[in-house]
C-alpha positions, 0 to 999 in steps of 0.5 A, spaced: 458 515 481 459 507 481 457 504 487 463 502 490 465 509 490 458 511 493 459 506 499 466 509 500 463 516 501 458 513 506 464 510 510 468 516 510 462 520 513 463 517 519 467 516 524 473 511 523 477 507 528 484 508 529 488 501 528 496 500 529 500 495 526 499 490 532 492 490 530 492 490 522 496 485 521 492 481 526 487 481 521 491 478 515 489 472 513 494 466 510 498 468 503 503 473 500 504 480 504 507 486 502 509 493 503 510 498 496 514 503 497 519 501 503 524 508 503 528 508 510 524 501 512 521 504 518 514 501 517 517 495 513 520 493 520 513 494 525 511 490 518 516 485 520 515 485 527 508 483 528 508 479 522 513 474 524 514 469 522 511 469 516 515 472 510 514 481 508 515 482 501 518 490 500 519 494 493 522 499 493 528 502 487 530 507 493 533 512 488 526 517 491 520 518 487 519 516 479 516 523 477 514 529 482 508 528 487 505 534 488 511 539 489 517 542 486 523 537 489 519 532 491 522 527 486 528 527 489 525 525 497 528 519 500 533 518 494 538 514 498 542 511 492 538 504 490 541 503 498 536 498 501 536 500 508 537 494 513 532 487 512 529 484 517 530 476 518 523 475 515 523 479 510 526 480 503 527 486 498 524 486 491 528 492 488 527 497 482 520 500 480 513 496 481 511 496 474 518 492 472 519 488 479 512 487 480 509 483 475 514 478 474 512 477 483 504 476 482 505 471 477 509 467 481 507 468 489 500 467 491 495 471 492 497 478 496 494 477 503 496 484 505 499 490 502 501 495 505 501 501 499 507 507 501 508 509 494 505 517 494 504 517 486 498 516 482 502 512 477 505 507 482 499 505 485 494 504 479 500 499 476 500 496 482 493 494 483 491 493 476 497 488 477 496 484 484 492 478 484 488 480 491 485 474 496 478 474 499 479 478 506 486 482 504 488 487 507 490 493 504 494 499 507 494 506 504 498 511 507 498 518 504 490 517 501 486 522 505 487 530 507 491 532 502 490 534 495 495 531 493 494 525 496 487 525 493 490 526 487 495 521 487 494 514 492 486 515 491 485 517 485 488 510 483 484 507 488 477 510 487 479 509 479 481 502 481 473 500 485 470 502 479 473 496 475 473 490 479 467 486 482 470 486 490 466 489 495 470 492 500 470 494 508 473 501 511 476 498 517 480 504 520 485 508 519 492 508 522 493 517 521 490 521 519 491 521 511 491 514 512 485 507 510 484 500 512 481 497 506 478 489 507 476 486 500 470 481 501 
């Protein structure tokens, strides 16, 4: 096992503070902030909220899951029929799929400072971090990553494959539920 991945288990074998958004986002350092996979905009708004008035990227296609995420049907959860939901004064949408919207954005946008990732499947999540070009101190998000096979499986797959790639060191900062992590690379 890589060191990153043998760092991560010690972090997950004690407990992990709870952090709601008014605590993550005051964490952020300067640069791009973004939410991947934005569905109904809930988080995306809370996001908004407490971010203001810096700008919050959202990608989303909202035409539901690309492929199934661990269970018959699942493709088809969220489709809301490439309809974005209602967008905060500072935010803005990027629409379509990670992998054709977000490389063109990485190469335009400094590096990310915060990415909240809400994408569910392992395809998404790899693409999106072999893509992103991410600052000293960014705060990364995961929503479904923990206590579920299917997280596992998908959201922690990508991320733990990820660790064994790159040269960041990390921080488990906290979590936000409990099939979540707040990741700090350092």
């Amino acid at each position: 096992m890589d060191r990153n991945n043998a760092k991560l288990d010690r972090l997950l074998s004690k407990p992990i503070p709870h952090l709601d958004w008014a605590d993550i986002i005051s964490l952020v350092p300067d640069g791009t902030m973004m939410e991947l996979g934005v569905l109904y905009g809930e988080s995306f708004r809370q996001i908004c909220h407490f971010a203001q008035p810096r700008k919050v990227y959202g990608f989303d296609w909202w035409r539901g899951l690309p492929e199934d995420w661990g269970f018959e049907g699942s493709a088809a959860t969220g489709d809301m029929g490439g309809v974005p939901p209602a967008c905060p004064q500072n935010g803005e949408f990027i629409i379509g799929l990670v992998e054709d919207t977000l490389p063109g954005f990485v190469d335009n946008h400094p590096p990310a400072a915060f990415v909240h990732f809400d994408m569910d499947l392992y395809s998404s999540t790899a693409t999106a971090l072999e893509c992103i070009k991410f600052q000293s101190g960014a705060i990364l998000a995961f929503d479904e990553i923990e206590n579920h096979v299917r997280n596992m499986n998908h959201e922690q797959k990508a991320f733990r494959e990820w660790l064994i790639k790159t040269d960041w060191d990390f921080d488990l900062i906290g979590s936000r539920h409990p099939e979540s992590w707040v990741i700090r690379l350092c």
